[in-house]
Structures are given as C-alpha cells and as structure tokens.
N, C-alpha and C positions, 0 to 999 in steps of 0.2 A: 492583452492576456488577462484572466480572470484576479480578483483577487485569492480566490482560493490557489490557483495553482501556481501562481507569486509567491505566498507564503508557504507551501509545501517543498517549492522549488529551492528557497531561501532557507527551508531548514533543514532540507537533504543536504544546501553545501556546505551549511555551516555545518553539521554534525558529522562531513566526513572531511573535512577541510581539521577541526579538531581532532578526531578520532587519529589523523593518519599522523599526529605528532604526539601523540600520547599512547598508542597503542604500537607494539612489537610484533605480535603474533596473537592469533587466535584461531581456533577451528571454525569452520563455517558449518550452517546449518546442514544437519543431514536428515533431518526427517521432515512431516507432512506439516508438524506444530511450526510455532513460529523460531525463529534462528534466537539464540540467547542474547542478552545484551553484548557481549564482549563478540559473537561472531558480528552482531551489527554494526560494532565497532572497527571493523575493517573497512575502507573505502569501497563502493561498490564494485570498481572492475581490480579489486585484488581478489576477492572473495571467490570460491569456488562457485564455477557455472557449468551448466545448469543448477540452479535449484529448484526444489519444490513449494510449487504456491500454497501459502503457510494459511492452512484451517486458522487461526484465531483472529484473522481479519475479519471473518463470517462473524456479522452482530453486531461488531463495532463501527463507529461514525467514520465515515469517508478522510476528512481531516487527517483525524486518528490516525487511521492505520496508513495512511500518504507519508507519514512522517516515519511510522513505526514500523509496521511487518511488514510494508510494502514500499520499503523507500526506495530500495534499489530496481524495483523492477517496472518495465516499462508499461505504466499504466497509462491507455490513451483515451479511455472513456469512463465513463460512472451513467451510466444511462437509469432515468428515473420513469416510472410507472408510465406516464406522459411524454416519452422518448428523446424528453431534452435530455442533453450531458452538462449534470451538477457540475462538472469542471468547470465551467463557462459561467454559473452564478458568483456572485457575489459569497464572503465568508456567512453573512449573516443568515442567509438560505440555503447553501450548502450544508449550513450546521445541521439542521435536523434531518438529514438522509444518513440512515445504516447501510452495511453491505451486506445483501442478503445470498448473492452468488457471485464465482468470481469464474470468467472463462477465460482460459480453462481451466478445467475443475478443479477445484485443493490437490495438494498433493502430485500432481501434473510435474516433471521436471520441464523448466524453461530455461533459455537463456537469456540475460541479462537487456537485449534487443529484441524479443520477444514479443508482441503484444498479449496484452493484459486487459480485459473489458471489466467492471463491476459492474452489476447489475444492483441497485438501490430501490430504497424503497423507506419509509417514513416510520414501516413498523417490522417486524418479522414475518414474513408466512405463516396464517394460522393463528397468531397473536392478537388480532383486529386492529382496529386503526388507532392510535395514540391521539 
C-alpha cells in the first residue's frame, strides 16, 4: 500500500474514531460546497447518504482534500496527466498534484460506496505548468 494512502487512511480513522466521542449530533452536508467542520465531524457511515461531491476539493492538493472534503467518500483513483494513479506514489510525489476534476462531476449525489476518480494534474487548466 502507497504511503500516501496509509496516511490518508490513518487520518480518516483517527478523525472519525475522535469525532464519534466527542461529537453528539450534527447536520450533514447538504449542498454542492464542502460539508462544514462539525458535519465532518460525524463518522462517515452515520452521515446522511448520498452526498454531493463537494466543489472545494477542485484546486486543492490530493492529500488535502483525502483527508478533508473527501474523506468519506470512496475514492479509488487520482489518475495524473501520464495515466499513473498518484495513490500508488509515494507522499513526497504525490505532494505536488491538484485536483483539477472529480468524477463524477461536483455536486453529483453519491453514495458513501460509490466510486469516486480525480483526475490530477500538477497545475490548473489554463494556468500553465508551475
């Protein structure tokens, strides 16, 4: 298993292995943005499902949003320009890929089993190469 997705794995459980003893209740996400800190604060499968694939993933670092907008949901690829899956790099190369699309597309309702592809890339669309 990658180190990237060791430590994404490792911070989803710790943050919901916490969350589910310090949190009582909270609303789940209901729109296309991303869910608030305290809906992410619920353990994934209490959480209202389907949700919608949260727009503020789009831009941010793969890592990033593994942990954050998109920790519950079942992401099984991050494919970069060159068709490898950043999953499978190491953290030190993984770090510099964004997510420039996510299928399927924002705002999409999924359920928690779901798959989930990113589509990466090193800079934005249109932005040129960093």
């Amino acid at each position: 298993m990658s180190i990237l997705l060791g430590a994404v794995l490792a911070g989803s459980l710790c943050a919901c292995a916490e969350s589910s003893t310090t949190t009582t209740a909270a609303a789940p996400a209901t729109s296309a943005g991303s869910p608030s800190f305290d809906a992410r604060s619920v353990p994934c499968p209490k959480r209202k499902w389907p949700q919608p694939i949260p727009t503020a993933a789009i831009g941010n670092g793969v890592g990033y949003s593994m942990v954050g907008e998109l920790d519950c949901f079942n992401v099984t690829q991050a494919v970069a320009p060159d068709g490898h899956d950043v999953l499978d790099d190491d953290l030190s190369v993984s770090r510099k890929f964004i997510i420039v699309k996510i299928t399927p597309d924002v705002g999409t309702m999924v359920g928690m089993d779901d798959e989930v592809v990113l589509t990466v890339d090193t800079h934005m669309p249109g932005s040129g190469p960093t």
